[in-house]
ZAMARGU-4260 file (C-alpha; in steps of 0.2 Angstrom, whole numbers, plus 5000, padded with zeros to 4 digits):
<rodrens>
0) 5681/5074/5195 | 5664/5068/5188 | 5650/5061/5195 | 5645/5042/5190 | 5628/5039/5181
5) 5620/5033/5196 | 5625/5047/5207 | 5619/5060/5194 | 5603/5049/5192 | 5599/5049/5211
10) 5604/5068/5211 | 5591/5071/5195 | 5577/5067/5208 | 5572/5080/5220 | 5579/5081/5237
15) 5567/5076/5251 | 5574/5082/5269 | 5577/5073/5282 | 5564/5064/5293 | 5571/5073/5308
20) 5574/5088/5301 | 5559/5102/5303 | 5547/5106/5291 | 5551/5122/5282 | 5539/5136/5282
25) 5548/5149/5270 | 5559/5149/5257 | 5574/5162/5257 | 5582/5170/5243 | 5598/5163/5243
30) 5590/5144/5249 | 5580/5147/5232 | 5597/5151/5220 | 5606/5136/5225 | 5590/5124/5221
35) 5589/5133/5205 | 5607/5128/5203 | 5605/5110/5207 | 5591/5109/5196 | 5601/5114/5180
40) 5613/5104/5186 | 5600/5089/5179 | 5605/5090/5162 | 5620/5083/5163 | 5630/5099/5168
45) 5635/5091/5187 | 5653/5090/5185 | 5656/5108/5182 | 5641/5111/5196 | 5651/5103/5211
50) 5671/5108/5204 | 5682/5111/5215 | 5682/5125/5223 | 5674/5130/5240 | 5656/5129/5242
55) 5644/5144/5241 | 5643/5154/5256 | 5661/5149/5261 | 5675/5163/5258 | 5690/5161/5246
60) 5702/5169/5260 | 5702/5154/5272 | 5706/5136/5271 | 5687/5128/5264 | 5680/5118/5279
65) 5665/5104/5279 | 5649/5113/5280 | 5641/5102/5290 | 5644/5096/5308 | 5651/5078/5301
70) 5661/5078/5286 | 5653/5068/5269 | 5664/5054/5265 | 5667/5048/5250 | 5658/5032/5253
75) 5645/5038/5257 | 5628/5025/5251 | 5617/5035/5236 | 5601/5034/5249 | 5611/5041/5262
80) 5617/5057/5249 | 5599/5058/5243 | 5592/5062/5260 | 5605/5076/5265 | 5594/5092/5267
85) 5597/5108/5257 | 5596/5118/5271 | 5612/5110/5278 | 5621/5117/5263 | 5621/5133/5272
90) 5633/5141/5283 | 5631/5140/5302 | 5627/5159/5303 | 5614/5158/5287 | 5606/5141/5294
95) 5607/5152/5310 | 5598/5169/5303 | 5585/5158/5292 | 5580/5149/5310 | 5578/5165/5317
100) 5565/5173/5303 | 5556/5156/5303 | 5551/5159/5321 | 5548/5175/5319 | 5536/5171/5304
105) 5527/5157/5315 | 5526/5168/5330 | 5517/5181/5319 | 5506/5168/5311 | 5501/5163/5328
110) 5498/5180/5334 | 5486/5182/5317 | 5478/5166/5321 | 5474/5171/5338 | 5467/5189/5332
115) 5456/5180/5319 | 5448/5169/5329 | 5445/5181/5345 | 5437/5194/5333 | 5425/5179/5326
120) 5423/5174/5346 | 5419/5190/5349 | 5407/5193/5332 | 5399/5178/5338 | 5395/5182/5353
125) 5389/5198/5350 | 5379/5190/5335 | 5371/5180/5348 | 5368/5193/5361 | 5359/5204/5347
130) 5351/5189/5340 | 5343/5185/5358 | 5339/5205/5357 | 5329/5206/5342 | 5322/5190/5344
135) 5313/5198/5359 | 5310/5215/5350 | 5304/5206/5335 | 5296/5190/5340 | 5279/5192/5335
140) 5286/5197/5318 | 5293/5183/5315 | 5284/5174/5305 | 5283/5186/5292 | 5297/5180/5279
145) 5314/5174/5281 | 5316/5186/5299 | 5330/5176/5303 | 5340/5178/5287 | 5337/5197/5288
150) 5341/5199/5305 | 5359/5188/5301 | 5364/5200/5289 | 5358/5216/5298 | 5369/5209/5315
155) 5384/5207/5304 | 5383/5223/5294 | 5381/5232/5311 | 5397/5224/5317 | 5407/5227/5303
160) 5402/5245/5302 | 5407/5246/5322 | 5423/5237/5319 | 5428/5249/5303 | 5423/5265/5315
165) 5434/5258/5325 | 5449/5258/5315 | 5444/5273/5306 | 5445/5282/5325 | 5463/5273/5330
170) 5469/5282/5313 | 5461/5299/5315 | 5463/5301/5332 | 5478/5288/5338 | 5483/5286/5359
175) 5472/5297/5370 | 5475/5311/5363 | 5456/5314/5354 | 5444/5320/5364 | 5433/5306/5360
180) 5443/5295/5370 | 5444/5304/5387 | 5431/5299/5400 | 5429/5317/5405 | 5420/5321/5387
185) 5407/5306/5398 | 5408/5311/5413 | 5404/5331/5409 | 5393/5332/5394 | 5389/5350/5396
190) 5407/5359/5401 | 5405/5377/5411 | 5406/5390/5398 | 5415/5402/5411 | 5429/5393/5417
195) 5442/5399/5421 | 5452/5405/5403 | 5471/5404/5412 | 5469/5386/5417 | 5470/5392/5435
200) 5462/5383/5448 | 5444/5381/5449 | 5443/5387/5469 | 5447/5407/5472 | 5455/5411/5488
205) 5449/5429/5491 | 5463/5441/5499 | 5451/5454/5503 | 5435/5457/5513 | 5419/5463/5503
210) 5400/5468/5509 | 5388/5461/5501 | 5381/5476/5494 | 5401/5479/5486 | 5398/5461/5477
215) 5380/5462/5472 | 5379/5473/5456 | 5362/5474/5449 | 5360/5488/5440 | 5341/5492/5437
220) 5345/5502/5417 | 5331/5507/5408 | 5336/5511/5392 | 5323/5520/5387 | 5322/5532/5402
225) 5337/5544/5407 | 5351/5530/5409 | 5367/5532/5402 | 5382/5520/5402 | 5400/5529/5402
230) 5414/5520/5395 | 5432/5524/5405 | 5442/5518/5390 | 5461/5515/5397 | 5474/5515/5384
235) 5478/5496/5378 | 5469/5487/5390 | 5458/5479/5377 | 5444/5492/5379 | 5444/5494/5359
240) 5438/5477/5357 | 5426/5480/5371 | 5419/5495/5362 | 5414/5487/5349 | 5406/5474/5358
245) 5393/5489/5365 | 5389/5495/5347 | 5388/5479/5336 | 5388/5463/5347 | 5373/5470/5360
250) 5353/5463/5360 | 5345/5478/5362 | 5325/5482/5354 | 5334/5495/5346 | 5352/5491/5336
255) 5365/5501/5334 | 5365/5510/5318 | 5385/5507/5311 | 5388/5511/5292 | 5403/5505/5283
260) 5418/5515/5285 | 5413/5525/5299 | 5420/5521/5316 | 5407/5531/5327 | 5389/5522/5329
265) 5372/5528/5331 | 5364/5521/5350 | 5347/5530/5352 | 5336/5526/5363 | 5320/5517/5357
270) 5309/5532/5350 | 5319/5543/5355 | 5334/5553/5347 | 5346/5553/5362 | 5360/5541/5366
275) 5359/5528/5381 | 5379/5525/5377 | 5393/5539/5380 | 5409/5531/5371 | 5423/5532/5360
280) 5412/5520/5347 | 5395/5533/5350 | 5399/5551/5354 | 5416/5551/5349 | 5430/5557/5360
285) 5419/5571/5366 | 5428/5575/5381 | 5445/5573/5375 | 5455/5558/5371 | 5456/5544/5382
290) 5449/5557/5396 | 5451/5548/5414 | 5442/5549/5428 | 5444/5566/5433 | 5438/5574/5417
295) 5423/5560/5412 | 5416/5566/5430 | 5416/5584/5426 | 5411/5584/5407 | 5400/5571/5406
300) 5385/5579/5415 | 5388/5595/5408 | 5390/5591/5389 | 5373/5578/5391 | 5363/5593/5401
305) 5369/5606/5386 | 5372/5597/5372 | 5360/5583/5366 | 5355/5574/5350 | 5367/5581/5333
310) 5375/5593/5346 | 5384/5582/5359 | 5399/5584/5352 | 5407/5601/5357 | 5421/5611/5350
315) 5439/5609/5362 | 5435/5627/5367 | 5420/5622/5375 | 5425/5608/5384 | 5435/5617/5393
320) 5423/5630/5396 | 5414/5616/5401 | 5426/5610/5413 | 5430/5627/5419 | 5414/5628/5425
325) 5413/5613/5434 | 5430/5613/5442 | 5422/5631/5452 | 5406/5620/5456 | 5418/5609/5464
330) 5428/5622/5474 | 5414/5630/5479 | 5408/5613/5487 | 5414/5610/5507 | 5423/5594/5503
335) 5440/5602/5497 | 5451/5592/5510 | 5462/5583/5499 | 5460/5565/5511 | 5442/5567/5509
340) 5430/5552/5506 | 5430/5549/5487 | 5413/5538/5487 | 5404/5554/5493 | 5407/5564/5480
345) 5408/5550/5466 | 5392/5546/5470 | 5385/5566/5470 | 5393/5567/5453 | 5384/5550/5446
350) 5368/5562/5443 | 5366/5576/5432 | 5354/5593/5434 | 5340/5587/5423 | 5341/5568/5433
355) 5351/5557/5423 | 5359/5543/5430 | 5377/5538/5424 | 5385/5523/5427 | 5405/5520/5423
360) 5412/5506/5416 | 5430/5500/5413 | 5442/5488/5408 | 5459/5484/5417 | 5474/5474/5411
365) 5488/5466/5420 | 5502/5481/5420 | 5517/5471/5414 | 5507/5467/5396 | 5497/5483/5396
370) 5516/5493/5400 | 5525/5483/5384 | 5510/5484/5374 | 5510/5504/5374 | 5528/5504/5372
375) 5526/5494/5357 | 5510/5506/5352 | 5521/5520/5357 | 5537/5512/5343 | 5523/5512/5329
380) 5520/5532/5332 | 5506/5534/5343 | 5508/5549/5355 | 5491/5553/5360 | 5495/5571/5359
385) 5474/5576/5357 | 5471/5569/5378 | 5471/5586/5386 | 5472/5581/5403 | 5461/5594/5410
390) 5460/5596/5429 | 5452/5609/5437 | 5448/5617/5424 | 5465/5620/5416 | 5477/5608/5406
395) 5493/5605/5415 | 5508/5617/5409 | 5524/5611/5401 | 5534/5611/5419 | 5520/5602/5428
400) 5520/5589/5414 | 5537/5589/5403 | 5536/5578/5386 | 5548/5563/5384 | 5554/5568/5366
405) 5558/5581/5357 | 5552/5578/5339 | 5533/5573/5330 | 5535/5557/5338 | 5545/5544/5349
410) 5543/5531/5335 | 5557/5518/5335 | 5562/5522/5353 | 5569/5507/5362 | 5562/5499/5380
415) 5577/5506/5390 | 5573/5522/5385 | 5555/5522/5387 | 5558/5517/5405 | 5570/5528/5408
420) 5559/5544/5405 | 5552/5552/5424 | 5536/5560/5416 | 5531/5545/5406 | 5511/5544/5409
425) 5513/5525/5404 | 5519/5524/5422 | 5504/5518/5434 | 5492/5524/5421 | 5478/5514/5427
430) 5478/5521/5445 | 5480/5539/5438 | 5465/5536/5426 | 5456/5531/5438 | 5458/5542/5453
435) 5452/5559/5458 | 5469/5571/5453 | 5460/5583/5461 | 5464/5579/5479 | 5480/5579/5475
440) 5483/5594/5467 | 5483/5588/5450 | 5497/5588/5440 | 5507/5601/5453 | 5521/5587/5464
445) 5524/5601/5474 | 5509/5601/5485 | 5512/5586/5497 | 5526/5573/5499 | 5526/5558/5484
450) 5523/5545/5497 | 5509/5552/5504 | 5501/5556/5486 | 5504/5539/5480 | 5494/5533/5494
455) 5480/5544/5492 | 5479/5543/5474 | 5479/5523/5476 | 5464/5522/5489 | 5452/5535/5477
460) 5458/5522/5462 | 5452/5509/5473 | 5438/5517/5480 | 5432/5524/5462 | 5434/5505/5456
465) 5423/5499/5468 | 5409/5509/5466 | 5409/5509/5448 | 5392/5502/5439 | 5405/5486/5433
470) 5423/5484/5426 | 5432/5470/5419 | 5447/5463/5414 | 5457/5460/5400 | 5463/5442/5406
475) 5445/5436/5409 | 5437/5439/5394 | 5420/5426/5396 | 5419/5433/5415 | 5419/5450/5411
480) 5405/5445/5398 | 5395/5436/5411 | 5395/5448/5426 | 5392/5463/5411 | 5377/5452/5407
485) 5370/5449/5425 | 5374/5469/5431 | 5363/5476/5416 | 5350/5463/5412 | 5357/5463/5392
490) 5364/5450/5382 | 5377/5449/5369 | 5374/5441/5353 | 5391/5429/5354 | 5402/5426/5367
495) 5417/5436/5370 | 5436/5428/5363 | 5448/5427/5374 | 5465/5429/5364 | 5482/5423/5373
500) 5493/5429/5361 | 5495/5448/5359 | 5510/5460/5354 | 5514/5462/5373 | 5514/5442/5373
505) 5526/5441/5358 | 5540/5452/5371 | 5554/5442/5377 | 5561/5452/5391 | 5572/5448/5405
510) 5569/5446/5421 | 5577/5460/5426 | 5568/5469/5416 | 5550/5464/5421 | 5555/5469/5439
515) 5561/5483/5435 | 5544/5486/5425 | 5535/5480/5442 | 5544/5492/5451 | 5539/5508/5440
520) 5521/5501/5440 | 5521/5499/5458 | 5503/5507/5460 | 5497/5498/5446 | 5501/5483/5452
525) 5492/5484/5469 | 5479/5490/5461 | 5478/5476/5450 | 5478/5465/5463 | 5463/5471/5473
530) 5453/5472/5457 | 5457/5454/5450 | 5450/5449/5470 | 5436/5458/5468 | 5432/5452/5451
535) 5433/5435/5455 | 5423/5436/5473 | 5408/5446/5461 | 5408/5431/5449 | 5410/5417/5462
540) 5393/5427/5471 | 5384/5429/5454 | 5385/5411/5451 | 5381/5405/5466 | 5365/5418/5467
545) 5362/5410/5450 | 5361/5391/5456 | 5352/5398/5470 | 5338/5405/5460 | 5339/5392/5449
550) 5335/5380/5464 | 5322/5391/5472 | 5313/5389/5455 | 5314/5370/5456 | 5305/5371/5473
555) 5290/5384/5467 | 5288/5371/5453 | 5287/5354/5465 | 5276/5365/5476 | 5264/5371/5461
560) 5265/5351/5455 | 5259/5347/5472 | 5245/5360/5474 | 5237/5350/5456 | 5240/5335/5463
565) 5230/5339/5477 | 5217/5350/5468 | 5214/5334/5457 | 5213/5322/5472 | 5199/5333/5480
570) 5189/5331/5463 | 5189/5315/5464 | 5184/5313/5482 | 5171/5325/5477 | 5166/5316/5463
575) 5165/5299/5470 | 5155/5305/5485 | 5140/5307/5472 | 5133/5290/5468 | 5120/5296/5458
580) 5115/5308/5446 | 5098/5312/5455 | 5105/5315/5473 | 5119/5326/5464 | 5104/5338/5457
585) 5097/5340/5473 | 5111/5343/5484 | 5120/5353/5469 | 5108/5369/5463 | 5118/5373/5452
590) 5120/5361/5438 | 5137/5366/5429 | 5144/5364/5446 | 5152/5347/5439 | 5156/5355/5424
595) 5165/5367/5431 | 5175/5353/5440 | 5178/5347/5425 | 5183/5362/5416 | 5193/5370/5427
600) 5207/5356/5433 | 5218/5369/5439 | 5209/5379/5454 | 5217/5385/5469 | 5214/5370/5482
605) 5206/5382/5495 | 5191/5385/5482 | 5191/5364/5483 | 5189/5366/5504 | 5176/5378/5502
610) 5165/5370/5489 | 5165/5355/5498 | 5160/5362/5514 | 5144/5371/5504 | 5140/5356/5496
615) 5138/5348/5515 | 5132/5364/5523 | 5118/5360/5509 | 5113/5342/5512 | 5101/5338/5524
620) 5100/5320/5527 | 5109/5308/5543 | 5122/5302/5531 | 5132/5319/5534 | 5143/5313/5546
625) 5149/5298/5535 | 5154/5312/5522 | 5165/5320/5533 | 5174/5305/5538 | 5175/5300/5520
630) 5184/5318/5517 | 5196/5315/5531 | 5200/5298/5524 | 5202/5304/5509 | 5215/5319/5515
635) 5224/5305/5524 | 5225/5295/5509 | 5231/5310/5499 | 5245/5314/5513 | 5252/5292/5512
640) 5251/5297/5492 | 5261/5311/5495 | 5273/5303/5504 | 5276/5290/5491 | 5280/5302/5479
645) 5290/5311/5487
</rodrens>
């Protein structure tokens, strides 16, 4: 059914919404199709725009309803259809949904609007702040051309360069996670170097009790004397790394000479041709492999007293002639009860026959990691077959030390059966490397019960540890640096790298497993223990010795400040006692006397006293009397000065 003229006429114009109806703020897709199909309905193409049919947006499935909330009659009036909104067109959940993004849209055009204008509040504002600032700073030159002009521009550029900082730094380092962003990074500008490097507490709660004399460890080394450092190097414990550090990472007035391809080094003393440095990295392996305690004591001094310079390095057949010889030195010593002090012969065997001092060093590790790390060192082939476990005088014999594999190797073998072996020396390795075998008989388990040898073998580890020159630890990597440092007096180019994630790291394991690897490292373990305790009470002492010196100097500084300040005050005293230049020549003899004064400002203020008093002792006239009360004046002025600046 068509249209008449009129209505297609009152149609052709556009349609205005109502006056009730809210002012539209977006246009939707689908709001935009069915104008576009009332507009080519102009052109005389209404009939077959409104045929019958249900309206758009209304399914063909149900009986077609009104679309809006009253039905459109008929007889309707043509004003009355040329006010009816497009939007009412719609369907109830359309009209619905296009509601909803116009809020949405206004919302976030407020939210815009707001931002806007508080960033120009707040550009204002700070415009006006600096504006007051450089009017201040730059008042007198203001004159000079268009100040005001400049200064407009400068403000603005600086607030536009702090705003695109700012976003620039929400995109680099979004939340709190960037450094920048944390108050600690105000708070401590300068972090402690040698904090702790397993996150654990910053207070140490010592376990054990320790003299002063066992914490204090200052070594006085003269390099250039008859000094020499020994390196205890335990296997896996990180003393590799450690060794290197000696040879190439060392301030010393004489380098290390280390050529390219060769592991060994060349320490010599400055102006000499002898080495301050007995290690792996230095002399080689000169007294066997990995030699412990037992055999470092007993070769050392021999092989520096006979062998020196090209020659340290002896042939196996002479270390253990060497060691031959010193184990009968030894039995022919009194102290041959096997619970005999170890300190007392430790410290008889830290000096050689022609006086050379030697002072033993180590590196421990915790025995969990270093256990795992020897059995994964052990699956890649290493046997260490060259250590020849020489105790007095004789390597142990294939009963007293049975091997744990019968072929070249034990490459490939898994962790059950590396625990499993009874003579695996990976077993409380740091305790036995560091103990005195002899007192125990060796490697010979038949000459006294295994309780009372662990025990005995565990106090000479601990007691050997203690009176060693320094040791470190593995886990501690800047600590160990540090108290190296302060023991020696010598400093290492850079700082040592602690590395968290090793090949004993990279072992998952069970915990049955690690208890069990606890219990066959039992000794190791306790030793562990008091060694960690007196590591950290020996750092915790060197530091707070440090601040102490550090504030002891502070006070010889104010006290010296103080001394000037009164050395200058009695020249001006002395000074302003002369009134003229002719009395000052006849009470002064000596003409450069004020020249002196004022040559020399830093004299000691007794000199000062005594001057004074020989210049009075000098004059001769009644108004000696008023000089002294000026100079007592004057001390008491210098005293209320003092004081103040205090």
């Amino acid at each position: 059914m068509a249209l008449p003229a009129c209505a297609v006429r009152a149609l052709g114009q556009p349609l205005q919404p109502e006056r009730g109806a809210p002012a539209r703020t977006t246009c939707p897709r689908r709001h935009s199709r069915v104008e576009a199909e009332l507009a080519g309905s102009r052109t005389g193409l209404v009939a077959a725009s409104v045929s019958p049919g249900p309206p758009r947006g209304v399914s063909h499935g149900f009986p077609s309803r009104p679309l809006l909330d009253e039905p459109l009659k008929a007889s309707s009036s043509l004003a009355g259809a040329s006010r009816v909104p497009l939007f009412a067109l719609l369907s109830r959940s359309r009209r619905r949904r296009m509601h909803d993004l116009r809020r949405r849209w206004d919302l976030g055009s407020l939210c815009r609007a707001l931002l806007t204008r508080g960033l120009a509040a707040l550009g204002h504002s700070v415009k006006h702040v600096l504006g007051a600032i450089f009017s201040k700073i730059f008042g007198p030159l203001a004159s000079v051309g268009n100040m005001d002009e400049k200064s407009n521009k400068l403000l603005l550029a600086l607030v536009m360069l702090f705003l695109f900082a700012v976003i620039v730094l929400q995109y680099v380092c979004p939340g709190t996670e960037c450094q920048l962003l944390r108050l600690q990074a105000f708070s401590s500008p300068v972090p402690d170097p040698y904090r702790s490097e397993d996150e654990s507490s910053a207070r140490f709660v010592p376990h054990y009790n320790f003299t002063r004399g066992d914490l204090l460890r200052k070594v006085d080394f003269d390099i250039k004397g008859d000094d020499l450092i020994v390196f205890l190097h335990i296997q896996k414990t990180g003393g590799t790394t450690f060794g290197r550090h000696l040879v190439r990472n060392i301030q010393l007035e004489q380098p290390c000479e280390c050529r390219v391809g060769q592991k060994k080094c060349t320490c010599h003393r400055p102006g000499k041709r002898e080495t301050w440095l007995f290690s792996r990295f230095s002399t080689g392996w000169s007294c066997g492999l990995h030699a412990d305690w037992t055999e470092l004591t007993s070769c050392v001094p021999a092989v520096v007293d006979g062998k020196r310079d090209a020659r340290l390095r002896p042939s196996r057949w002479r270390i253990f002639q060497i060691l031959d010889s010193a184990s009968k030195d030894r039995r022919g010593s009194p102290n041959t009860n096997p619970g005999a002090n170890p300190p007392s012969s430790t410290k008889a065997r830290n000096t050689s026959k022609s006086g050379k001092n030697f002072h033993y060093i180590t590196i421990l590790r915790d025995p969990v990691s270093r256990y795992l790390s020897e059995w994964r060192h052990v699956q890649r082939g290493a046997t260490w077959k060259a250590s020849l476990h020489v105790c007095d005088g004789r390597p142990p014999t294939s009963e007293e030390l049975p091997s744990c594999y019968t072929g070249d190797d034990w490459s490939g073998c898994p962790l059950k059966e590396f625990m499993d072996c009874p003579y695996n020396l990976a077993n409380n390795r740091q305790v036995r490397m560091l103990s005195d075998l002899t007192l125990v008989g060796c490697y010979n388990l038949s000459v006294m019960p295994e309780k009372q040898r662990n025990k005995v073998l565990l106090e000479s580890a601990k007691s050997n540890l203690k009176h060693m020159a320094f040791f470190g630890l593995t886990e501690f990597q800047r600590k160990t640096q540090y108290l190296f440092e302060k023991t020696f007096n010598m400093n290492f180019i850079s700082p040592f790298t602690q590395y968290n994630t090793t090949r004993a790291s990279s072992v998952e394991i069970s915990e049955e497993t690690q208890k069990r690897i606890e219990g066959l490292n039992f000794l190791d373990m306790e030793l562990y223990s008091y060694a960690k305790d007196l590591f950290l009470q020996r750092y915790q002492f060197m530091r707070q010795k440090e601040h102490q010196d550090a504030r002891r100097k502070r006070q010889e500084q104010r006290k010296f400040l103080k001394g000037r300040f009164l050395q200058t005050h009695f020249q001006s005293q002395s000074q302003g006692q002369s009134q003229n230049p002719s009395q000052n020549l006849s009470q002064n003899p000596n003409p450069n006397a004020n020249q002196n004064l004022t040559q020399n400002p830093i004299q000691n203020v007794t000199q000062s006293l005594r001057q004074g008093e020989n210049r009075e002792s000098q004059k001769q006239n009644p108004g000696q009397e008023q000089n002294d009360s000026n100079t007592s004046n004057g001390t008491n002025d210098y005293i209320g000065s003092v004081e103040k600046w205090r």
